[in-house]
C-alpha angles and dihedrals in degrees: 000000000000124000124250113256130227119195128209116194121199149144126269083247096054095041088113091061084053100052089047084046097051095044090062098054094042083051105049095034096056093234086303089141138017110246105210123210121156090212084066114094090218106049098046103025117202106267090036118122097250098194091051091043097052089049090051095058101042080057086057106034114118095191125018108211104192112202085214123189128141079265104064095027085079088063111101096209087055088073097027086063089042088052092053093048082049096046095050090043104238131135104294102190117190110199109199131222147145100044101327111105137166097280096044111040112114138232131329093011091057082063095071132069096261127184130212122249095214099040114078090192090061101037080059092076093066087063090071091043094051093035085053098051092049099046092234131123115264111271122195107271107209113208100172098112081040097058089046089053094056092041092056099050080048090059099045086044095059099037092051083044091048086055099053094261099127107209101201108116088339112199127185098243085058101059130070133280097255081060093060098033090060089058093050085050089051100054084047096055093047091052097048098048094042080226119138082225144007130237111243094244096065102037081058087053096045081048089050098056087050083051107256124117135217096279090063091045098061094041089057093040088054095038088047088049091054097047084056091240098115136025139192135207115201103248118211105191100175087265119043134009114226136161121250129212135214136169114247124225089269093043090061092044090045081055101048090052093050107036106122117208100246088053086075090067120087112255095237082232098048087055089094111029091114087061093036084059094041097051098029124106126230120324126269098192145078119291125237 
């Protein structure tokens, strides 16, 4: 017997928000049901034709979660997917976040019963929906890793917004230079370590020897995360927690059609920020 299905729909920038999503109902479900969500390697493998594939699950979703903010409602997809969980007459659940909420989302998602990201209470009312589709009792969801999740995106959103990086549909030609040049100091950190990612730290010190300083840093790191170009996993070494970060598929391709001939030479300053990391005291900029 096949599992019931639930769908969450998203954009590339909120994929983040998804996976956490998706975590807190496998968790508190036992496996009872496959959480669909195309960000998710698993769900949609490299080789795999992407558009079948996401047909094929909205004609088996049970239930269509939307990650919904003023950002991803001017995705078409985004309503595309809503129209197909309208059209088959199953639960279609906006969660609101980013500055959508309950009061102010607009047709046709105002038409449904929406929760809000940030507000447990709320979030509460999606454990009868999914525990009716299942045909299960109703088990405790935890969200707090998901709400995390969502206030974090709000506060990068707002600190690369404060800063004049727009973050609707943001692109990488859009933003400044700092921002692509982070992403040049990241492949090359990468390369030169023979690493798959890059602890922050170093990555600060390789932008510091190109002049920019840890401000600038985190702004790039957050702006690249959101174009979908770099991506980061949280270390424990026993020691010390850090972030890492690694190029995605489309950050190396972004690379190799950029790369400009005189950027395969070694800045004569970048030559030592290993050694710069490695011999330098506490930091004096901003964390990330």
């Amino acid at each position: 017997m096949e599992k019931p299905l639930i769908f969450i729909s998203h954009i590339t920038a909120e994929k983040k928000l998804g996976l956490a999503l998706k975590k807190c109902i496998e968790e508190a479900f036992l496996g009872m049901a496959d959480v669909f969500i195309s960000s998710d390697p698993e769900n949609l493998p490299a080789g795999k034709p992407w558009y079948n594939t996401i047909m094929e699950k909205l004609e088996e979703a049970s239930i269509l979660f939307v990650l919904m903010s003023p950002q991803a409602i001017k995705k078409p997809w985004i309503s595309y997917e809503a129209g197909a969980a309208s059209i088959r007459d199953i639960p279609m659940i906006p969660v609101c976040h980013s500055g959508f909420t309950l009061n102010n989302l607009p047709a046709p998602f105002n038409f449904q019963q929406a929760v809000e990201a940030i507000n447990l209470e709320s979030l509460q009312l999606i454990t009868p929906t999914i525990s009716n589709a299942l045909g299960s009792g109703r088990p405790s969801i935890d969200f707090s890793e998901f709400i995390g999740e969502v206030n974090n995106h709000e506060q990068i959103n707002e600190l690369l917004e404060s800063h004049g990086i727009e973050t609707d549909d943001i692109q990488i030609d859009t933003l400044p230079d700092y921002v692509k040049a982070c992403l040049f100091c990241l492949g090359e950190c990468i390369a030169d370590m023979d690493t798959e990612g890059v602890s922050s730290h170093i990555l600060k010190e390789s932008m510091k020897s190109r002049n920019y300083n840890g401000t600038a840093c985190k702004l790039s790191v957050n702006s690249l995360e959101l174009c979908g170009l770099i991506d980061h996993e949280v270390i424990e070494d026993g020691y010390n927690t850090f972030k890492s970060y690694k190029l995605t598929p489309s950050g190396w391709k972004y690379i190799e059609k950029n790369l400009k001939p005189e950027q395969l030479l070694v800045p004569v300053q970048s030559q030592t920020y290993l050694d710069r990391f490695y011999d330098s005291g506490p930091d004096d900029d901003v964390p990330f």
